[in-house]
Residue, then its C-alpha position, 0 to 999 in steps of 0.5 A: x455804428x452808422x458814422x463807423x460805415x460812413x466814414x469807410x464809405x468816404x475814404x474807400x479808394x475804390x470810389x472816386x472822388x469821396x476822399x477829397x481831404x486824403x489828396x497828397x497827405x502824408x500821415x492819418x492822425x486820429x485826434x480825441x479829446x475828452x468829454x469834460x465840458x467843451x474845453x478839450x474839444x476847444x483846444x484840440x481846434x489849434x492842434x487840427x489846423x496845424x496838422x492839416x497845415x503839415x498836410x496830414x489827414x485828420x480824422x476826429x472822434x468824440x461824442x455830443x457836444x464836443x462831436x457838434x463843435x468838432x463838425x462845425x469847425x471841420x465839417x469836411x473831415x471823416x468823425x468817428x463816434x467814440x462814447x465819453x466817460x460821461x460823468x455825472x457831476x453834483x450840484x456841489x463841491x461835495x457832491x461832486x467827490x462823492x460821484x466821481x467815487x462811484x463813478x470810478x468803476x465805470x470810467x475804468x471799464x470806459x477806459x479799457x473800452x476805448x482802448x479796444x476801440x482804438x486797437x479796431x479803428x486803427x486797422x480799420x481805418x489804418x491810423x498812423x498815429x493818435x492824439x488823445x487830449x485826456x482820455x487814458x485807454x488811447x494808447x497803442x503799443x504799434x503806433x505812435x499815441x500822444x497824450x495831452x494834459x495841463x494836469x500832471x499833478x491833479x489837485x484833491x484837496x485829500x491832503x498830500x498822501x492821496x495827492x501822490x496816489x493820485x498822480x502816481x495812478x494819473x502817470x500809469x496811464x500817462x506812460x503808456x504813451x509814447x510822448x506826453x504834450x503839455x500846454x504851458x510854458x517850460x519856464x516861469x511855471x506858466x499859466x499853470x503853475x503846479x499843475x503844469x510843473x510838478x516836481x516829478x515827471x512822467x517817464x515819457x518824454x515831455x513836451x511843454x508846447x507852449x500855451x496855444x489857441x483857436x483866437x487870433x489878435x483883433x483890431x476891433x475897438x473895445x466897447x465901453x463897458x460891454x460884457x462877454x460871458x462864456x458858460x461852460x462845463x458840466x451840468x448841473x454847474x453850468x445852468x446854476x452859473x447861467x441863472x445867476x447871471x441872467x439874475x445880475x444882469x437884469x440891473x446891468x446898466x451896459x450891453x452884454x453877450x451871454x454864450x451859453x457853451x450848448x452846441x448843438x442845442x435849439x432851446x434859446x433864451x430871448x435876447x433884448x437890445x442890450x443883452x444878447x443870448x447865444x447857445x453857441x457860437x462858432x470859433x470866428x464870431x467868439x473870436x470877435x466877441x472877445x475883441x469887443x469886450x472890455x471883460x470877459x467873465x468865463x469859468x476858469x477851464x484852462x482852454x479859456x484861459x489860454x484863449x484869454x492870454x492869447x488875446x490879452x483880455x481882461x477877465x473875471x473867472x469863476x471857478x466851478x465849484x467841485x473841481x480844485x483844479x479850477x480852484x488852484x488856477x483861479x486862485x494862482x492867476x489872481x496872484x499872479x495879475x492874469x486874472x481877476x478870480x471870485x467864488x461862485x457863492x460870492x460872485x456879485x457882478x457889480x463888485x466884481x467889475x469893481x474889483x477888475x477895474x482897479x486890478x493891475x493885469x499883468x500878462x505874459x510875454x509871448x514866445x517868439x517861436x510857437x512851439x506847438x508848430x515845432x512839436x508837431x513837425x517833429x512828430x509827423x516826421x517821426x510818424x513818417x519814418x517809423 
């Protein structure tokens, strides 16, 4: 509760001089990504500096590390603690189906506790509209709720009838918002193929916003051979793909940038002349990273992906074992020459390099019109008018 009374003592309008972000804005935007790795959070970066560029006050809400990225990048805006769904995740494909099944009752009772959540801080803190990046209960029936998802037809790997129960459960609560915002390309199928382009639609209307990032183009210099590795996503997948790193690079003959994805964390890994260990790095420094690096191995959390085909850099992606998701993007944009994608089991970072410097990468053209820019101007003139 302390960042609830924190964030009404800061936009109180009787106490001058404690509200410096709410000066000639027009609309208050709640925005919330879900706390499934850092990648919700990651792309809900590119969302924020839009509606803060079409002068909206933002506020955010989330949780550990997601709250830690969020406050880095937006120190100076009003945060909301929000609890996550928090699943638990197994150290194998298998596993992980089996928690997600005894999970299911505990996320259903999150959902509807963000929902009453959402009813509360919306009059609290008089929200004008929410953007919620895949969590299902911030929706309004008074007030204008986006949903953000890359993932309208989720993969199972249960065959096609539990495929289908699947996406008709996931549009339930899909349409219960007011309009649905998709990350990819309308045409060509995307960076994201089925996921992205299913066959039917939710209700609502849909938004294809284009593929967007937090990175812009540098002109650094690639250096030779230099590695960039982002660790991400659930435990215990995250630490079991960090020490099977750190075991490959230790007959690594070239310079390396390992990122651990733990925000917020102080338990550190030495780092040596020619590896170099980071727990987090901020959205500026990876920016630069990325440039410098002639690969980049990464999981393959569609956040990275965009980041990676913003920046038309060569990639090697590990899918996290578990999530077919992951499996189906890995294995669609190997095939489609956007990346190269090799299995956790059988990753070996020799052969994989091997395999990336015969592979042909072939990347998308960009559009000439963003239209994340053009989504979001439509929406705050709709938020305005109502």
């Amino acid at each position: 509760m302390d960042h609830f009374f924190e964030a009404d003592q800061r936009i109180d309008p009787s106490k001058p001089g404690v509200k410096p972000w709410l000066s000639g804005r027009q609309a208050r935007i709640l925005v919330a990504p879900l706390d499934w790795g850092l990648g919700h959070a990651a792309r809900c970066i590119p969302i924020i500096r839009e509606f803060l560029r079409q002068n909206c006050d933002v506020f955010l809400c989330g949780e550990g590390a997601q709250e830690a990225l969020l406050k880095e990048e937006f120190p100076n805006l009003p945060f909301l603690n929000l609890e996550g769904y928090r699943i638990k995740y197994g150290s194998s494909g298998l596993h992980l189906l089996g928690n997600l099944f005894f999970q299911a009752p505990g996320i259903l009772k999150s959902i509807k506790q963000e929902n009453a959540w959402l009813k509360e801080m919306a009059v609290r803190h008089q929200l004008d509209a929410v953007i919620s990046d895949n969590r299902f209960g911030l929706w309004h029936e008074t007030i204008p709720s986006v949903f953000i998802t890359h993932q309208l037809r989720i993969k199972t790997k249960l065959g096609k009838l539990i495929g289908n129960l699947v996406q008709k459960r996931n549009y339930h609560y899909i349409n219960k918002f007011m309009e649905c915002w998709v990350p990819d390309s309308e045409n060509n199928a995307g960076l994201a193929g089925e996921l992205s382009h299913p066959k039917k639609l939710p209700g609502i209307a849909v938004k294809y916003t284009g593929p967007f990032s937090r990175f812009v183009l540098h002109d650094e210099p690639l250096r030779k051979n230099h590695l960039l590795i982002i660790l991400s996503g659930p435990e215990p997948q995250r630490t079991i793909l960090e020490n099977k790193i750190i075991q490959e690079l230790g007959t690594y003959s070239a310079t390396a940038t390992v990122v651990r994805g733990l925000p917020g964390t102080k338990n550190m890994i030495p780092s040596g002349n020619m590896i170099r260990f980071y727990n987090h790095l901020p959205a500026e420094e990876l920016n630069r990273e990325m440039a410098l690096a002639e690969f980049v191995i990464s999981r393959t959390g569609y956040s990275t992906v965009m980041d990676l085909v913003t920046l038309k850099k060569k990639s090697i992606l590990i899918p996290t074992p578990g999530q077919p998701e992951q499996e189906y993007l890995g294995k669609y944009l190997d095939e489609k020459k956007m990346a190269v994608c090799i299995e956790q089991k059988a990753f070996s970072l020799s052969a994989a390099l091997q395999k990336a410097r015969r592979f042909i990468f072939q990347f998308p053209v960009e559009e000439e019109r963003h239209p994340l820019t053009v989504t979001i101007k439509n929406f705050v003139e709709t938020v305005i008018r109502r």
